[in-house]
N, C-alpha and C positions, 0 to 999 in steps of 0.2 A: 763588715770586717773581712771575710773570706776574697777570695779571689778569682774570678770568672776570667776563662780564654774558650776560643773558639775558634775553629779555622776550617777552612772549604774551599776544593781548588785542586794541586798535583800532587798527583803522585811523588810518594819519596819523602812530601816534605810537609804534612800531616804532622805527624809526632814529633818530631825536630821542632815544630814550630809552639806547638801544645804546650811543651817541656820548657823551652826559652821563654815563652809568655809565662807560665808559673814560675820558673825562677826567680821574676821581675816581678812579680806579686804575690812571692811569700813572704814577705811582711805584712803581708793583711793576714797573714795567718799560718801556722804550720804542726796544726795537732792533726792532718793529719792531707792526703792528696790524692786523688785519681784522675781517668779519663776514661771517656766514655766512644768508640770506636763505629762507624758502619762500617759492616766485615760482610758482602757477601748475604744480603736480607736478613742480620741479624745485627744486632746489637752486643760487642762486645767492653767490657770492664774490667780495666785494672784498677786497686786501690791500694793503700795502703798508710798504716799510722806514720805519726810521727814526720820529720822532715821530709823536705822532695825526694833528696840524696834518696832512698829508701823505692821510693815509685820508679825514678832513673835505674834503680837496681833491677827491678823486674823489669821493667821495659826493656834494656839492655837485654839482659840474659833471653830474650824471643827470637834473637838472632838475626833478623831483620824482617820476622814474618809479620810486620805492620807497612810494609815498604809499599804497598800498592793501597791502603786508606787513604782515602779523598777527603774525608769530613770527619770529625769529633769535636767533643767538649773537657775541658781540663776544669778543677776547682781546688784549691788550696783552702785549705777550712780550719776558720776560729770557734772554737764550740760553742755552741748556745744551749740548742737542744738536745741532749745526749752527750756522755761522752766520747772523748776519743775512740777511735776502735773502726774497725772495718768496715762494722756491720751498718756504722753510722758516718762512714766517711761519702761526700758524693764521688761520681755521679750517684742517683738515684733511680731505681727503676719503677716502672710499671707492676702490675703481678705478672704480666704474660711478657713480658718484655720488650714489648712493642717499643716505647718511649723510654728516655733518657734522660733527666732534668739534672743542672746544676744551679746553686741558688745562693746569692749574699742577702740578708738579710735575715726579719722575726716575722712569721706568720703567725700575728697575733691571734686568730679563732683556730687554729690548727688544731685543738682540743674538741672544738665541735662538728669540724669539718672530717677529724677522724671517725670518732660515731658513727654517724654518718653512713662514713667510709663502710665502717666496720659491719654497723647494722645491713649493709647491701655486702655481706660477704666476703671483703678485701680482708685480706691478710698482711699485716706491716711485716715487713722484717727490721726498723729500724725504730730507731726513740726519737727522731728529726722529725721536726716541724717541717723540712722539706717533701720526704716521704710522699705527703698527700697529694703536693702538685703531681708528684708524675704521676698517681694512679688516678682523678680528677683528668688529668690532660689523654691518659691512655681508653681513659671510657668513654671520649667523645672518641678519639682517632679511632678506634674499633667498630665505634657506630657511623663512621662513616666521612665524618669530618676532617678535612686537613689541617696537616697540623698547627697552620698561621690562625684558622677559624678554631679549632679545641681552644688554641692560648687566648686569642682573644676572648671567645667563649669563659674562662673559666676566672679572670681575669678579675669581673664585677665581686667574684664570691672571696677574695683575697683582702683580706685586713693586714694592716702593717707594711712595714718598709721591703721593699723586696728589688735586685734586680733574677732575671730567669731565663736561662738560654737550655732549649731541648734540640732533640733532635727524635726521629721516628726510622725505624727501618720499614716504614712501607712507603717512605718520599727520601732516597739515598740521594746524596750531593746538598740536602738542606739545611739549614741552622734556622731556628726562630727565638727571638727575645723578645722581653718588654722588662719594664722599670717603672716603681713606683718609691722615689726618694732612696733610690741606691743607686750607686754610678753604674753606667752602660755606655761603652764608645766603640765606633766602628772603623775596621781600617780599612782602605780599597787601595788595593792592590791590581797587578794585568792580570788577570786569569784566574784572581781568587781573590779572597773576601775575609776578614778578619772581623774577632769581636773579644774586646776585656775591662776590666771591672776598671784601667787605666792606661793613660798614655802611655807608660813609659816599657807597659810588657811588648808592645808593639813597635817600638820604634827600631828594630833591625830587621824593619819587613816596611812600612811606610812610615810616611810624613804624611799622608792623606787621610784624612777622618770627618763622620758623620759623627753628631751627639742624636741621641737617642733621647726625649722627652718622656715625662712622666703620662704614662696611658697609652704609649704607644706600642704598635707591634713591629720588629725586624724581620724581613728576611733575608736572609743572604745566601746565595749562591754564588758558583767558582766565578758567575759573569757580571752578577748584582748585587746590591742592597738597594732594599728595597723599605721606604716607612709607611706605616698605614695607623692614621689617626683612631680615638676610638669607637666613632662611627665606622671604621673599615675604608676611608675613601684613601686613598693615597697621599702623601705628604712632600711636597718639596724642600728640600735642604739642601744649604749653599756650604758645600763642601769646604775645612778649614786646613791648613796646612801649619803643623808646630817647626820650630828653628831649631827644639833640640837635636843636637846630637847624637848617638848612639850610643859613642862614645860614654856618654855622660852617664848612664846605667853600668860601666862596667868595672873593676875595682881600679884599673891602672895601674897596678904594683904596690897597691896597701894591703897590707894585711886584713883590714873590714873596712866595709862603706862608711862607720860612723867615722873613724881615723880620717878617711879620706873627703868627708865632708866638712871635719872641723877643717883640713888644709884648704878646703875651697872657701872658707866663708870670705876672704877677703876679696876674693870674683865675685862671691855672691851680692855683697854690698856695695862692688862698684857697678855691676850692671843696674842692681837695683835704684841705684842713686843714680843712677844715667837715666833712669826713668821718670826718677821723679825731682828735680833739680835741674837748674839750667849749667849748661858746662863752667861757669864762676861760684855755682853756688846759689842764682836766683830760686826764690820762690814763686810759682805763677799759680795765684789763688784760682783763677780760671782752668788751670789744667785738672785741677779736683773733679770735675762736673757737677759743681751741687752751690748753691748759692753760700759760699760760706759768712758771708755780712750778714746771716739773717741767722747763726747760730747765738741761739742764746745759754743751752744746753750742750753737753758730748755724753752718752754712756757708752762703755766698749765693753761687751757681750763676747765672751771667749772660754775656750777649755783647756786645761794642762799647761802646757807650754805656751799657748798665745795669752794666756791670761794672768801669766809673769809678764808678758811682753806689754798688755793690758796694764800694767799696774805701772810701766814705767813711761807709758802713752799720757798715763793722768797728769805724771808730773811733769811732762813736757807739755801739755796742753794746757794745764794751770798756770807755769811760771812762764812761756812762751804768750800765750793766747787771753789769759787773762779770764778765762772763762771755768766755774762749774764744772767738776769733771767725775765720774764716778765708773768704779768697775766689777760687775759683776759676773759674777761663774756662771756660764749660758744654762747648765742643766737645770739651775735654780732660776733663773729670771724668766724660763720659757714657762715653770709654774708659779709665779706671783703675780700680783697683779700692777704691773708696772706706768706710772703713771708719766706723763709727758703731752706735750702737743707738737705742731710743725715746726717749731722754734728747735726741738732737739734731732739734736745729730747723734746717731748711731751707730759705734764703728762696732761694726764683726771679723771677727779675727779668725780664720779658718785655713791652714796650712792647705788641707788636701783638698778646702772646697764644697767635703762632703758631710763635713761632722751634723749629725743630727742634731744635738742639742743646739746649735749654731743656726740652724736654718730654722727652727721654730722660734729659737728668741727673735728672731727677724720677725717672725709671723705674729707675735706678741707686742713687738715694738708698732708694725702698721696697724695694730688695732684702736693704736692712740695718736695714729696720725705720724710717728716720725720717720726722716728721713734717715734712710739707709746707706752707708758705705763700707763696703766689702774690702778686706786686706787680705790676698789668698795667693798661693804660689803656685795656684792651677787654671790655667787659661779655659775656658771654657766648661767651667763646675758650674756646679747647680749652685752655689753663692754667687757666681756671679750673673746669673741671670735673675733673681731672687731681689738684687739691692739694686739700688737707685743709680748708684754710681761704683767704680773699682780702683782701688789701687793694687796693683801688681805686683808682687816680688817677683824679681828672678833670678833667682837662687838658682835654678835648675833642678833635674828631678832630685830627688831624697830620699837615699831606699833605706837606711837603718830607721828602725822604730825610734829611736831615741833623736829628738828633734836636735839642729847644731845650728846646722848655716841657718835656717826658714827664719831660728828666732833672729837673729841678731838683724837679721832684714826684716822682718815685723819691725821692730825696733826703730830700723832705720826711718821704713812707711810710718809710721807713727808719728817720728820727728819734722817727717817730712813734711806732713800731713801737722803740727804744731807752728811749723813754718808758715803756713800758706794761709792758715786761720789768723797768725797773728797777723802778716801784711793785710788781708784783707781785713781786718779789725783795726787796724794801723796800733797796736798798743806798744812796738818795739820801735827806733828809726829804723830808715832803709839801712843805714850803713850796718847798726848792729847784727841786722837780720843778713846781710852779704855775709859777715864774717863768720856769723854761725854755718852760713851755707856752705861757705867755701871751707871750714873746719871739718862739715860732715863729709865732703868730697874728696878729704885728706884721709878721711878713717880709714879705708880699705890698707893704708901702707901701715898704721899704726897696729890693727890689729894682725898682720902679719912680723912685726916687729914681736907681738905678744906671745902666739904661737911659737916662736921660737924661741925666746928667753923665757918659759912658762916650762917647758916639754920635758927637761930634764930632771926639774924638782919635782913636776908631778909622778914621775917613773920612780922618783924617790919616796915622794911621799906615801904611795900606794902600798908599803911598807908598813906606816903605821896604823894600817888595818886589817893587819892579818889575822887581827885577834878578838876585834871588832864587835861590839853586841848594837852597836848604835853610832849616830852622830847626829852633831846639832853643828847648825848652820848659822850662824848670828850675822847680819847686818843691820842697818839704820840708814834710813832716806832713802836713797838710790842704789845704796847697796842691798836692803832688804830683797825686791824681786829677785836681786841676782843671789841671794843664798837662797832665796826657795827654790829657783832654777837647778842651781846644784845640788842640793837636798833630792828632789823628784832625780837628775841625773844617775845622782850615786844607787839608790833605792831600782829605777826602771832595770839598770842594768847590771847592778851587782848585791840587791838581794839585801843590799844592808838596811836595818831600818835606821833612815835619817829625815831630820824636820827641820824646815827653813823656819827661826825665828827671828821676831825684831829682837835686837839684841836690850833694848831696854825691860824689856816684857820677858827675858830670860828669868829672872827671879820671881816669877807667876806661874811658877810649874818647872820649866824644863830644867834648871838648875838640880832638880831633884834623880835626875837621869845622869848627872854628869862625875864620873870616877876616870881612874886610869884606863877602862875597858870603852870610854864613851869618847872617841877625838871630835875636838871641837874644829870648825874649817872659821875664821874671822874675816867676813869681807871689812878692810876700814873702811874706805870710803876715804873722806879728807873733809878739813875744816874741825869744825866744833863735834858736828859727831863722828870726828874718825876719834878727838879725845875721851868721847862719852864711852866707845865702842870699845877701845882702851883698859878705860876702866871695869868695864865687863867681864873682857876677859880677863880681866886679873883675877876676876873672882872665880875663874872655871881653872886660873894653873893651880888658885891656893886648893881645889879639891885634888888635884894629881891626874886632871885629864890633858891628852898631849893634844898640843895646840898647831895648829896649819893655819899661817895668817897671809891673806892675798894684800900684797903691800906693792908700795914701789920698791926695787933694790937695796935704797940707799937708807930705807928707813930702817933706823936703829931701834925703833920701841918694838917693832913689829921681831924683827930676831931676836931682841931680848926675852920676849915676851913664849914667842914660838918654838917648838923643836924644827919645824922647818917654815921653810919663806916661798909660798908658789912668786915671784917676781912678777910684776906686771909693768911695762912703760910708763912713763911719769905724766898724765894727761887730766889734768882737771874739769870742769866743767859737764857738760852735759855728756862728753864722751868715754866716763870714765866706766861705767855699767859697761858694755862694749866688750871692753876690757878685761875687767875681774871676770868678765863670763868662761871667757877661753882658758884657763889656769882649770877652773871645777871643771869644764866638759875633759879635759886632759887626765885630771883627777880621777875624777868616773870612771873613764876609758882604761885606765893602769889599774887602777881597783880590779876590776872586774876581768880582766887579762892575768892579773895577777890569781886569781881565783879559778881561771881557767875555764870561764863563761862565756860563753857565744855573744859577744856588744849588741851585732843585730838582730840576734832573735832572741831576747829577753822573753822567758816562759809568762804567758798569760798573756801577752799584748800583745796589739796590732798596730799598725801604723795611721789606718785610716778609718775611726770610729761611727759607722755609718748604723748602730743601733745604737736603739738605750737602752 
């Protein structure tokens, strides 16, 4: 969850560079931030709670007496161990202060390794599970050990997810890492050397990156990086280059990233569809990499957001493909015991690439023989080297916590990914399967169409929750993921408790929640259950709760029905989720503005869930 930067190299631009990496990685986290300095054979630390803003404060006020550090460590911290507070913010030291450790992840034995610690005299000053490493890593480096041999050294005795970058002030100009299922990536630059918990803290410094495997050690200096397997022998790695942007991390004249992600989704889904579609709309079963004729099975294994996305992959892969489809929540499928053989396909659905629970259900599904395909909008994560085969969103980077564009491209790979199963299955003709394709290759104009005729009623509607104790979400069929979407929405970023239900299943509990203090949001949907859904909600105006119904324009039962109308373009078929989506992320977004809440940094979460 936290957020690991690292830099080594010139003078001048040490801290400038620290500070830009944590800005671009506090959404992994921001209770609370530091860095950790070589100043002169010592080791110097700032820290501090709460947001970056707050660290840039002190940093700022030194007046530029960091302008000649060469080398430090930054961390942006989600809490685990201990709460927020100074004394538990990293960097972390040694007792003597030799070493400097900053650390993503749970060291699950840290309870025994303190002991330990303790029984041989060490003094904590902190309640962190991290703590131990540096004193652990400071009692070899004093004995004698450098600090690439302490890390690997102490390396075997570490339980749990972890990535670890130190530094020592008795080896000035150096950084050492390693990683075990937490991200680590390295950026090479002329004359210096970069390292963070993600691409996109680095990308206004290089295009050029090493990935960092599990078990391995980094070094980097201002002229190297350097990998060493866990035998110590050295490692070759074929350097990779990303196309992002820079750009593309920075706000552009929105107000926040989420605002300004929901206006990209429709870039996001036409590059993503350029990826996976032929420019008419073909489906080519062979661009999948995985023998799709031989699925007999699909499960899709996902968390949060991808597992709405998950939900709406079934009924594309059911009514498309003809096939078996089921979706389970990864934290729970990675403990049951999931049965299948080679016949099943298994998609995993992982925005950042990194989610743990995602990369163990992978590990659960090979124990019964099935094949793997990964859906991730991070090029070179640890999912995608984990599954058999990948499909790609690209979306581009994503810095608000709260997911926008990634879902409706999930979505897209999904459909896309139902296309290709059914050619290969032959269960649609060709012609119907072109028109589907070339329908998806049109969305990117249609959900820009929604975005905008959507924008004004939701500035509106966020109104009728200013008084708010709750909301419930009602749809049916392929509107259901999309209220739970917007249910988790409203709740991530503005606090409200709200629950996506099927709107049938309304009068089995949640109708007992519903008064004038409880707005109801109606996805219809269209057909037989846009009238069932109808009917529903009639039963939530007869209590006096105010109704927000995602309709087309022109639909009169929906304004009768409603005190307002989020408008959505008139688009039936498989494209209409898409759709109703952009109206709630808008919703959400004015909710929580209106309440005068930070969108992208909703208290408690992170963006990228790399513990359990």
């Amino acid at each position: 969850m936290c957020g690991i930067v690292g830099y080594v190299g010139r003078e001048s631009r040490c801290v400038e560079v620290l500070l830009e990496g944590l800005r671009h990685l506090e959404y992994r986290g921001y209770d609370s931030a530091g860095l950790a300095l070589q100043r002169s054979g010592r080791i110097e630390r700032v820290r501090r709670v709460g947001h970056l803003e707050n660290l840039e404060r002190a940093v700022r006020g030194r007046n530029g007496d960091y302008a000649r550090v060469t080398t430090g460590v930054g961390h942006t911290r989600w809490a685990t161990h201990g709460r927020p507070s100074e004394e538990n913010a990293h960097p972390h030291l040694g007792g003597s202060g030799a070493v400097a450790v900053v650390h993503n992840g749970i060291i699950e034995n840290f309870a025994a390794l303190r002991s330990e610690l303790e029984d041989r005299g060490v003094r904590f000053a902190s309640e962190t599970d991290t703590e131990v490493v540096a004193h652990l890593l400071e009692e070899r480096v004093l004995s004698g050990a450098s600090l690439r041999e302490a890390l690997a050294g102490i390396l075997p005795r570490l339980e749990g997810t972890f990535a670890i970058a130190a530094i020592s002030r008795e080896e000035p100009g150096r950084i050492v890492a390693a990683r075990h299922q937490s991200p680590l990536v390295i950026g090479l630059g002329e004359g210096e050397s970069f390292l963070a918990s993600a691409i996109p803290a680095l990308l206004g410094q290089t295009r050029r990156f090493l990935l960092v495997e599990n078990g391995e050690v980094a070094e980097l200096t201002a002229g190297a990086a350097r990998l060493f397997g866990p035998d110590g022998a050295p490692v070759e790695r074929e350097v990779f280059e990303v196309d992002w942007d820079a750009e593309a991390v920075e706000l552009g004249g929105f107000e926040s990233y989420m605002l300004k992600e929901i206006h990209e989704q429709p870039a996001a889904l036409r590059a993503t569809l350029a990826g996976l579609l032929g420019p008419e709309g073909e489906a080519d079963p062979g661009a999948i990499g995985l023998p799709l004729r031989e699925v007999r099975r699909v499960v899709v294994v996902a968390c949060g957001t991808a597992y709405h996305a998950g939900l709406l992959g079934k009924a594309y892969i059911e009514r498309l493909a003809g096939l078996p489809a089921e979706v389970s929540v990864a934290s729970e499928y990675r403990y049951s015991e999931p049965v299948g053989d080679g016949d099943t396909l298994v998609v995993a659905i992982s925005q950042s690439g990194e989610t743990i629970d995602t990369l163990a259900a992978i590990q659960a599904a090979r124990r019964f023989g099935g094949r793997v395909l990964a859906i991730t909008n991070t090029r070179g994560s640890l999912i995608t080297r984990e599954a058999d085969a990948v499909l790609l969103t690209s979306a581009g980077p994503e810095i608000g916590v709260a997911a926008t564009k990634t879902f409706l491209a999930q979505i897209a790979a999904l459909q896309a990914l139902a296309l290709a199963l059914a050619a290969a299955r032959k269960t649609l003709p060709e012609g119907e399967l072109l028109r589907m394709g070339r329908g998806l290759r049109r969305l990117p104009e249609r959900v820009e169409e929604a975005i905008g005729l959507a924008a004004p009623a939701a500035r509106q509607a966020a109104a009728l929750f200013e008084s708010a104790r709750c909301a419930l979400f009602l749809g049916r069929g392929p509107a259901y993921p999309v209220a739970l979407e917007g249910a988790l929405k409203l709740k991530e970023i503005s606090y409200v408790p709200a629950e996506g239900y099927p709107a049938g299943e309304m009068k089995h509990g949640p109708i007992a929640l519903v008064d004038e203090w409880c707005p109801v949001v109606a996805v219809l949907g269209e057909g037989l259950l846009r009238e069932k859904t109808l009917s529903n909600v009639e039963e939530t105006v007869a209590r006096g709760a105010p109704v927000i119904a995602v309709a087309g324009p022109g639909d009169g039962d929906a304004r009768r029905l409603s005190g307002l109308l989020l408008p959505v373009p008139e688009e039936g078929g498989l494209l209409g989720p898409y759709l109703w989506t952009v109206p709630l992320q808008l919703l959400a977004y004015h909710v929580a503005r209106a309440r005068g809440l930070d969108v992208d940094k909703p208290r408690n979460l992170a963006k990228s869930v790399t513990v359990e």
